[in-house]
C-alpha positions in Angstrom: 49.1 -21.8 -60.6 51.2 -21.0 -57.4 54.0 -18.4 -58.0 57.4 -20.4 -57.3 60.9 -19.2 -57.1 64.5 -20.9 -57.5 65.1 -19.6 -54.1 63.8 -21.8 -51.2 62.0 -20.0 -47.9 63.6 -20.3 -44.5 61.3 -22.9 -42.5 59.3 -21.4 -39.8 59.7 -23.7 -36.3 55.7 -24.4 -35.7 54.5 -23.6 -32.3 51.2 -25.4 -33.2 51.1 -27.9 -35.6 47.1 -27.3 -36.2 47.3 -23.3 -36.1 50.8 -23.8 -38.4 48.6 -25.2 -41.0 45.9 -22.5 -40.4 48.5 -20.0 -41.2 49.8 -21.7 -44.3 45.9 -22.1 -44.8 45.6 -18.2 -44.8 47.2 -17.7 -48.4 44.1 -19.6 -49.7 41.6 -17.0 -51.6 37.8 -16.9 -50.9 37.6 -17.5 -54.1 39.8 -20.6 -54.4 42.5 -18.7 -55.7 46.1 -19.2 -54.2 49.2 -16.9 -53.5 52.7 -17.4 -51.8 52.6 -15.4 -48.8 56.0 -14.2 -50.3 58.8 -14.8 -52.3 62.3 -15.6 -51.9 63.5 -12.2 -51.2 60.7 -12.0 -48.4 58.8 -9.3 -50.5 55.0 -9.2 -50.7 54.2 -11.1 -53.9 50.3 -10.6 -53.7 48.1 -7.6 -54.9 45.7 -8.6 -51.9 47.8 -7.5 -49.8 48.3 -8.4 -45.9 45.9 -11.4 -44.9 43.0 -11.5 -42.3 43.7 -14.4 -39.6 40.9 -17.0 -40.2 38.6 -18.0 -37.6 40.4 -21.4 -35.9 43.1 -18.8 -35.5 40.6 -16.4 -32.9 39.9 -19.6 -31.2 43.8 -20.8 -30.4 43.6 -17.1 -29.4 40.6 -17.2 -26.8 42.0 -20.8 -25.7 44.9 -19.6 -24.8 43.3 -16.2 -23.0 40.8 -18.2 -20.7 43.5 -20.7 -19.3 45.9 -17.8 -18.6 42.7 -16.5 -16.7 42.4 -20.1 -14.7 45.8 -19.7 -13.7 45.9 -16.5 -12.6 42.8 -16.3 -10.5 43.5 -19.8 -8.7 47.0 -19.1 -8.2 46.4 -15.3 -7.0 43.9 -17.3 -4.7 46.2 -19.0 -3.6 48.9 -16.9 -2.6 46.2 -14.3 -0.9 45.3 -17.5 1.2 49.0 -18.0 2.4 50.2 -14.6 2.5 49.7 -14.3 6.7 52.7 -17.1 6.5 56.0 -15.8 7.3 57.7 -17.9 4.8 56.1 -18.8 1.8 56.7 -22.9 0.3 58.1 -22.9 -3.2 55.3 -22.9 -5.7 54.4 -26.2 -7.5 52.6 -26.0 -10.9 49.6 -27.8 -9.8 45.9 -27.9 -11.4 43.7 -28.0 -9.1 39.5 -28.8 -9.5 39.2 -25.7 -7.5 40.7 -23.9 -10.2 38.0 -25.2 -12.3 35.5 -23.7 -9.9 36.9 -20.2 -9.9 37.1 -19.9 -13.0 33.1 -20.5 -13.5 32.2 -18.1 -10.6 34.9 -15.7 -12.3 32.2 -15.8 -15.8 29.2 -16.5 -13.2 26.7 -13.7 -12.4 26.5 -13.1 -9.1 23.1 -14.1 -7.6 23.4 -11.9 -4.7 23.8 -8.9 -7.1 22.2 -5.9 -5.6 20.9 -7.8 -2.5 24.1 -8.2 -0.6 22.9 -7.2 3.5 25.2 -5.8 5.7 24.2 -6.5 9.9 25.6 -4.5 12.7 27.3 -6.5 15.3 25.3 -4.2 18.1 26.0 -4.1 21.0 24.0 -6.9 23.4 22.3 -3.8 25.6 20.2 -3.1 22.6 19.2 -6.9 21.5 20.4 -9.5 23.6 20.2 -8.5 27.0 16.9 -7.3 26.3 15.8 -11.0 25.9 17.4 -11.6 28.7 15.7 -9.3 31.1 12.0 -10.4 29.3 10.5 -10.4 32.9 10.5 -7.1 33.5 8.1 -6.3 30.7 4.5 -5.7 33.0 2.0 -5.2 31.1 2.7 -9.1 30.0 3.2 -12.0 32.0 4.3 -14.6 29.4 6.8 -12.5 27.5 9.9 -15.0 28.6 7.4 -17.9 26.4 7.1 -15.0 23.8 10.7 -14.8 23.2 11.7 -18.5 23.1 12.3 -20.3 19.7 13.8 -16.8 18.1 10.5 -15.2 18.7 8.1 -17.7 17.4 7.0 -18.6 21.5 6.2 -22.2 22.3 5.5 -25.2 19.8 1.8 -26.2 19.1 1.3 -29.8 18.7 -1.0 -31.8 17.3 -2.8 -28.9 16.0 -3.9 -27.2 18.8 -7.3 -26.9 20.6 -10.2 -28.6 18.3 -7.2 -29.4 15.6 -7.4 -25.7 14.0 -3.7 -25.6 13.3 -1.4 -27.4 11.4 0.0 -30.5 12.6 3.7 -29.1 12.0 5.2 -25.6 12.1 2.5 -24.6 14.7 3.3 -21.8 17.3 1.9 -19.6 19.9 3.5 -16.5 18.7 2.7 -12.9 20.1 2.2 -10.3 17.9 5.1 -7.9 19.4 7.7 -10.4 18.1 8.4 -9.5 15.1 12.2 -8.0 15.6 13.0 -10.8 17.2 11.6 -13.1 14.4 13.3 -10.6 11.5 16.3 -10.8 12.8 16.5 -14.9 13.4 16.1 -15.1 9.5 18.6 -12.1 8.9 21.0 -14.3 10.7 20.5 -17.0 7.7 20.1 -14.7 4.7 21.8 -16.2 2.2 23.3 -12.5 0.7 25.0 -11.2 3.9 28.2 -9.7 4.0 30.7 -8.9 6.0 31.7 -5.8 3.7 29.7 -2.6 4.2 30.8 -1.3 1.5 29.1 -3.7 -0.7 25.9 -4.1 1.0 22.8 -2.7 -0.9 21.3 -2.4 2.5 22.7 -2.5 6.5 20.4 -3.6 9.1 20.2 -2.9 12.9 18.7 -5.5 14.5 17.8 -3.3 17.8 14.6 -4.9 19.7 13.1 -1.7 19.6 9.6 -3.0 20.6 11.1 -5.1 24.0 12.6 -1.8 24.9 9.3 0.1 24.5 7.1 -2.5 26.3 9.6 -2.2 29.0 9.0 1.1 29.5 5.2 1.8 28.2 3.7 2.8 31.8 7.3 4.6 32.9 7.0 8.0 34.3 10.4 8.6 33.7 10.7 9.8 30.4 14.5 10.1 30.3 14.7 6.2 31.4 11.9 5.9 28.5 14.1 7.3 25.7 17.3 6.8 27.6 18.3 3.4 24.8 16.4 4.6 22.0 18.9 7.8 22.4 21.6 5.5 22.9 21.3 4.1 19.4 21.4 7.0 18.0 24.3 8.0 19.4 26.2 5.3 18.4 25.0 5.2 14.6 26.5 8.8 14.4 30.0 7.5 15.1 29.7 4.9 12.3 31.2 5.3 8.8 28.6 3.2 7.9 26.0 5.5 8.6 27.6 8.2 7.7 27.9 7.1 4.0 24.5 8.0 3.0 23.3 9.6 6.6 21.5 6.2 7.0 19.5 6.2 3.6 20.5 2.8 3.2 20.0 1.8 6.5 16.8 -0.4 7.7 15.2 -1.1 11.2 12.2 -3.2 12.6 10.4 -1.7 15.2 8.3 -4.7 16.2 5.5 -2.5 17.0 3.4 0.0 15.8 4.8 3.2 14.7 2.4 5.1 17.6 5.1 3.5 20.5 7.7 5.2 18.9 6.6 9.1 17.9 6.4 11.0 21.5 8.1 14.5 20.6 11.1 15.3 22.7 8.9 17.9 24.1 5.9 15.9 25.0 5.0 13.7 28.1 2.3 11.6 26.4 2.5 7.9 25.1 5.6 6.0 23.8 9.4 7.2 23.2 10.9 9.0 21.3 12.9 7.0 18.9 11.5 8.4 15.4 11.9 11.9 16.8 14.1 12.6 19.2 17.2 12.8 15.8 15.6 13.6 12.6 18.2 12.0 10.9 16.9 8.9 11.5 14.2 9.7 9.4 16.6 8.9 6.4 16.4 5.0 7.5 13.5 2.9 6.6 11.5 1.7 9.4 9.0 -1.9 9.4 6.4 -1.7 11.8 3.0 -3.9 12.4 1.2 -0.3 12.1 2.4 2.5 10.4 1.2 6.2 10.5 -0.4 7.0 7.4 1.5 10.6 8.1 4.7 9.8 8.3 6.8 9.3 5.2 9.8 6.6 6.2 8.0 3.4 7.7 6.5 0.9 5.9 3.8 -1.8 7.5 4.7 -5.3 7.4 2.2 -8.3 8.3 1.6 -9.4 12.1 3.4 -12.9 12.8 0.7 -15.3 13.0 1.0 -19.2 14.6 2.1 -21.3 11.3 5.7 -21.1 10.5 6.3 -23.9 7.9 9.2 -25.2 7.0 8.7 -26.9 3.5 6.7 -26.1 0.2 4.5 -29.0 0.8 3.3 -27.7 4.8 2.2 -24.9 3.3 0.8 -26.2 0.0 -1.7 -28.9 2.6 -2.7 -26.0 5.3 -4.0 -24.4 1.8 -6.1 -27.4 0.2 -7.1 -28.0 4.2 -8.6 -24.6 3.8 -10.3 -25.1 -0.1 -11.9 -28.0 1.3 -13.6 -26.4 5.0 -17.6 -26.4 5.0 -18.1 -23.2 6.1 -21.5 -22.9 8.9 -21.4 -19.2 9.0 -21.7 -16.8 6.9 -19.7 -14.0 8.9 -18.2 -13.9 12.2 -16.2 -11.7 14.6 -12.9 -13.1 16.8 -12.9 -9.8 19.5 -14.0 -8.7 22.0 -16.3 -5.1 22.6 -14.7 -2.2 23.9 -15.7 1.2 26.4 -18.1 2.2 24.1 -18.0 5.9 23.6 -14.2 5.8 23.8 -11.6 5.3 19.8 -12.7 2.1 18.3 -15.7 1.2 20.6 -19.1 2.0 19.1 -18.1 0.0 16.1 -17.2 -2.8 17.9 -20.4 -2.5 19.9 -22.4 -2.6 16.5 -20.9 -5.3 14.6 -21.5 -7.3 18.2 -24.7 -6.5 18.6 -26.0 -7.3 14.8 -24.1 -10.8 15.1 -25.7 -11.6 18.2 -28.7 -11.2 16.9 -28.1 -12.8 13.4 -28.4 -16.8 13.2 -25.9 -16.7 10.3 -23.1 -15.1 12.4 -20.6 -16.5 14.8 -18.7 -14.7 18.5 -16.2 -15.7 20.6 -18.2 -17.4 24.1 -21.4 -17.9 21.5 -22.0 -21.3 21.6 -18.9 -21.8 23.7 -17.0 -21.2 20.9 -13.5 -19.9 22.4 -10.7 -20.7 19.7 -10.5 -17.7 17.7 -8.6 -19.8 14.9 -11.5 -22.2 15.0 -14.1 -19.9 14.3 -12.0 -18.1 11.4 -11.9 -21.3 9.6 -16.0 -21.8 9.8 -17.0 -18.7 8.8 -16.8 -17.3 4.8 -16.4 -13.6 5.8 -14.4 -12.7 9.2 -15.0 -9.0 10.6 -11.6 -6.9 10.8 -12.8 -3.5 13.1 -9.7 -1.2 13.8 -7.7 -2.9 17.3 -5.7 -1.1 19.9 -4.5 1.1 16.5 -5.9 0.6 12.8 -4.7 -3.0 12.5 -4.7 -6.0 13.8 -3.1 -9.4 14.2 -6.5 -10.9 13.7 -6.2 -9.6 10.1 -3.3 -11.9 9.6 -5.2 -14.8 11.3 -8.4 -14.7 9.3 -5.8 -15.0 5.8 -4.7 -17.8 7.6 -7.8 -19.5 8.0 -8.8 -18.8 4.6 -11.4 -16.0 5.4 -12.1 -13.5 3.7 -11.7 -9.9 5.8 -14.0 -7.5 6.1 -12.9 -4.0 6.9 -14.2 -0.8 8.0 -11.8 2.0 7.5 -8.8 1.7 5.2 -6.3 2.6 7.2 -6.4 -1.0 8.9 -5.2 -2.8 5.3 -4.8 -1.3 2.5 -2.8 2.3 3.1 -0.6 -0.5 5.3 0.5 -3.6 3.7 0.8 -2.3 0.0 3.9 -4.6 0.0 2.1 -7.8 0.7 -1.5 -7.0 -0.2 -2.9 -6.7 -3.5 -3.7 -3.0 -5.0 -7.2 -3.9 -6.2 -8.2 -5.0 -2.5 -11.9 -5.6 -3.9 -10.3 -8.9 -5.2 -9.7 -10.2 -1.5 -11.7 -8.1 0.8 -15.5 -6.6 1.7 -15.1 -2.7 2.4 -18.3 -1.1 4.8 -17.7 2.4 5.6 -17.2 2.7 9.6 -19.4 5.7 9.4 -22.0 3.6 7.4 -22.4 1.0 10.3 -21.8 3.4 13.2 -23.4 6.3 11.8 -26.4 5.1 9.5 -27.0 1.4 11.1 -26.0 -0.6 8.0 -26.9 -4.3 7.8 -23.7 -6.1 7.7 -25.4 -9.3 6.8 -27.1 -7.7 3.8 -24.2 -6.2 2.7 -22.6 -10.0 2.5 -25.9 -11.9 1.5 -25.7 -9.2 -2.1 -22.2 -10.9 -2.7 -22.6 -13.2 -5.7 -21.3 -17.0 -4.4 -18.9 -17.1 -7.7 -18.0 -13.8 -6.8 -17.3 -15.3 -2.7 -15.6 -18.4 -4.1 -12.9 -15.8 -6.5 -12.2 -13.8 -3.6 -11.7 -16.6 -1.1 -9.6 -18.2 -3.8 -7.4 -15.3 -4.0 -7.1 -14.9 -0.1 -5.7 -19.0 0.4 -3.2 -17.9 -2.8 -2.0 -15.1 -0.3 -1.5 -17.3 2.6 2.3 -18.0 1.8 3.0 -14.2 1.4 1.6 -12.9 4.9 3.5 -15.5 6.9 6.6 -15.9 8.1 8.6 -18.9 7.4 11.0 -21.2 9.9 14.4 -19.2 10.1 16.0 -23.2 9.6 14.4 -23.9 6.7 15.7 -24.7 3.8 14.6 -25.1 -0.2 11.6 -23.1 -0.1 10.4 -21.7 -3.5 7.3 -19.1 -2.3 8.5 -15.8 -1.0 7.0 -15.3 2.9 6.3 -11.9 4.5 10.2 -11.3 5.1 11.1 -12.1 1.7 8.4 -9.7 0.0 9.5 -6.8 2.4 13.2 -6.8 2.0 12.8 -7.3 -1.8 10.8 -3.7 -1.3 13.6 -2.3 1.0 16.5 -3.6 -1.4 14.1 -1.4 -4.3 13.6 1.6 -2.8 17.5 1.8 -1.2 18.6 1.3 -5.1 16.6 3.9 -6.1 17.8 6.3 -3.7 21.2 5.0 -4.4 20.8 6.3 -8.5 19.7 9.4 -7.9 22.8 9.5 -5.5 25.3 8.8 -7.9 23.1 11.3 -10.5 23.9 13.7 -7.9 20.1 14.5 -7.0 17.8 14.1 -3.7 15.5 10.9 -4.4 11.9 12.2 -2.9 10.1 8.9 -2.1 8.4 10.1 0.9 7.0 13.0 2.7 5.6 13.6 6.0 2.0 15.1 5.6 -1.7 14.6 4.7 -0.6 13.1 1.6 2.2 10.9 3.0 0.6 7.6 2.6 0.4 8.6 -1.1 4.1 8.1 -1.4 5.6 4.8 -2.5 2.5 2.8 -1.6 -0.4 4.2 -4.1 2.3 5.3 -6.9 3.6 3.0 -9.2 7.1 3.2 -10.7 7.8 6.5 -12.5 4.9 8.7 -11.1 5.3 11.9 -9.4 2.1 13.5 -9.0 -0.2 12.8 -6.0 -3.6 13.1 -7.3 -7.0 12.7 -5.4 -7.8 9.3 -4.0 -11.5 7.1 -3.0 -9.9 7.0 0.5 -9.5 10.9 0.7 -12.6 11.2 2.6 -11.7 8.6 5.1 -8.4 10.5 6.0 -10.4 13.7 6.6 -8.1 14.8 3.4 -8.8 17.3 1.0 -8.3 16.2 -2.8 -5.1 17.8 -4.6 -5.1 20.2 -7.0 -3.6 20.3 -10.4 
């Protein structure tokens, strides 16, 4: 029975008639049993002692907590928004749906976590006006068409000559646009920010490519270096920069890595833009072709002529390719070389055994003169080294659905590691260059040993990388696959952070080195390694295996 006294308790003034109850609730035992939560006097009357609030109670108490959070955040929003105003309007106790919003994105994770991008607003001498003075690139003709449509060149419609392109998102893009391109979709990434100090990674969108093409047969090499110089200078007076000496800091080149690596020194080919400050060997650099020597730039796919706008464009161009009866079994899109000079006598070979096969395919055989058209009627397309180790052709044959054959592996896979499978037996045929130059190989026989379950995998696997080696329209909108931009700032964003922790850890992050062994380095290691160990491309590189 419930302990009573003569003397009747003061009535408490409820503030909540529900959580009033709860508190008069609280006297209640687990076990059933009941006691006054004190008598008359106001002394403790229970051998329990003090009680535990019950649950309902916590609840009133995170209620009220999360609406004092509402109204703080929307009206400190509010008053940040009309703080410029010299005289501020009396303040009205007014809910607003807004309010509703901020308080979700207040609990909301951010999706830009991590990925936030920070642009420079260069200066237009180092993008802009270098668009703008596109004619006096000579070694090109058509550059002014290369640069229109934010680097993509002129529209292709109705599929091009013989219908070999798609009907929409077709373009006659030249490989040297790539800066161009890169930057058109930096402009429309959805994590940009107008805080440096906030972005995971700044980007300076110089056209460093345009500037080198520009200047490529100049036999002043202070008028050759004289922007690439410039640059430099003016990242040096930046805070931004100077934060983490430009570890953070990304640039694409637009060309190969070769245009940009003349010593300050030297008088031979290219400027000196990777060279002339060493410090800007802290930044991370995207080329078309990069030195399998050098520790800080990272190949990214050549731009090739289908830049979709929509899931489903790309999703048709790849059951158009599944369904292509295939005449040939190999071809070759190119066109021979001086033949005792860099990439010529192997060339010359893989010429002269198609010519003479009636399973292979040229350019001009048969009048066959759309390189796209004969990509997508052969099964295997021949990928010899270019004017360096790759080739846009690479990118064109992945395109078409062919499956590429190289001869050294410095044209694939010490290059695109980002955007290429590891195991690169699972989309490509590797012959030894020394095995066709040196020894006379059959090509053909090398192909006709292939398994055709084995042909049909591999061709399989080379339409599923279609979406990943192209680059998307910069407009576009609702796309669910990742293109060639996405993959390769997703990389940048990963190595940055990791440099980043060891950073705050106080510790040098080593993810590259310049060397024999510098291709080793973020693109054969996986995630935690440390050692460099001895390679199946060792050989190739005229390397020597490490030793433990």
């Amino acid at each position: 029975m419930p302990h009573s006294t003569s003397t009747a308790a003061t009535p408490m003034k409820p503030f909540s008639r529900s959580l009033q109850r709860d508190l008069n609730a609280a006297v209640d035992d687990d076990d059933g049993k009941q006691h006054s939560a004190d008598d008359g006097d106001g002394k403790q009357n229970t051998g329990r002692g003090l009680r535990r609030p019950s649950r309902l109670f916590y609840l009133a108490l995170l209620y009220t907590v999360f609406w004092a959070l509402v109204f703080y955040h929307h009206f400190s929003t509010s008053s940040q928004q009309s703080g410029s105003a010299e005289v501020a309007a009396p303040t009205v106790l007014q809910l607003k749906p807004s309010a509703f919003f901020s308080a979700y994105r207040f609990f909301r994770r951010d999706p830009c976590a991590g990925r936030y991008v920070y642009t420079y607003d260069l200066p237009p001498r180092f993008n802009a006006d270098l668009v703008r003075q596109c004619n006096r690139v000579s070694i090109s003709s058509h550059v002014c068409k290369d640069v229109s449509h934010d680097g993509f060149g002129p529209p292709i419609t109705g599929g091009g000559e013989g219908g070999s392109l798609p009907e929409r998102g077709a373009y006659d893009t030249d490989q040297f646009m790539l800066s161009i391109i890169f930057h058109a979709r930096m402009r429309r990434y959805e994590c940009l920010t107008a805080d440096p100090a906030a972005a995971a990674v700044v980007y300076i969108p110089f056209y460093a490519g345009l500037d080198a093409a520009m200047h490529l047969d100049n036999k002043d090499l202070a008028a050759r270096d004289a922007l690439s110089r410039d640059l430099m200078d003016w990242l040096a007076q930046r805070p931004e920069w100077r934060a983490m000496g430009g570890r953070d800091h990304l640039l694409v080149s637009g060309r190969g890595t070769w245009d940009f690596l003349r010593s300050p020194d030297s008088t031979g080919w290219g400027n000196t833009l990777m060279t002339y400050d060493l410090a800007i060997r802290n930044a991370t650099f995207l080329s078309t072709d990069a030195s399998p020597r050098h520790g800080n730039d990272f190949a990214v796919p050549f731009p090739s002529h289908f830049h979709p706008s929509s899931d489903a464009e790309v999703t048709d161009w790849q059951d158009r390719m599944r369904r292509l009866d295939r005449a040939w079994l190999w071809c070759f899109a190119g066109w021979p070389r001086a033949h005792g000079v860099g990439m010529g006598p192997e060339r010359a070979q893989i010429i002269e055994q198609c010519g003479k096969s009636s399973r292979c395919s040229l350019l001009g055989k048969l009048n066959n003169y759309v390189p796209m058209r004969l990509l997508e009627s052969a099964k295997f397309c021949m990928q010899p080294r270019g004017d360096g180790y790759t080739r846009k052709s690479t990118f064109d044959s992945i395109l078409a659905g062919c499956i590429p054959v190289f001869f050294h592996p410095v044209s694939a896979y010490l290059q695109y590691t980002w955007h290429l499978p590891r195991d690169y037996r699972t989309y490509s045929v590797f012959i030894p260059h020394g095995d066709v130059v040196g020894r006379n190989f059959s090509i053909e026989e090398v192909l006709r040993r292939i398994p055709s379950e084995k042909v049909a995998q591999m061709r399989e696997r080379v339409i599923q990388l279609i979406p990943t080696v192209m680059y998307r329209h910069p407009a576009a909108k609702g796309l669910t696959f990742k293109d060639a931009f996405d993959v390769a700032l997703d990389r940048v964003l990963h190595r940055v952070a990791k440099r980043r922790r060891a950073a705050a850890e106080g510790r040098e992050y080593v993810d590259s080195v310049d060397g024999r062994d510098s291709w080793k380095y973020d693109r054969m290691l996986e995630d935690g390694q440390n050692k460099i160990g001895p390679h199946e491309f060792d050989q190739y590189l005229v390397m020597h295996a490490t030793k433990d």
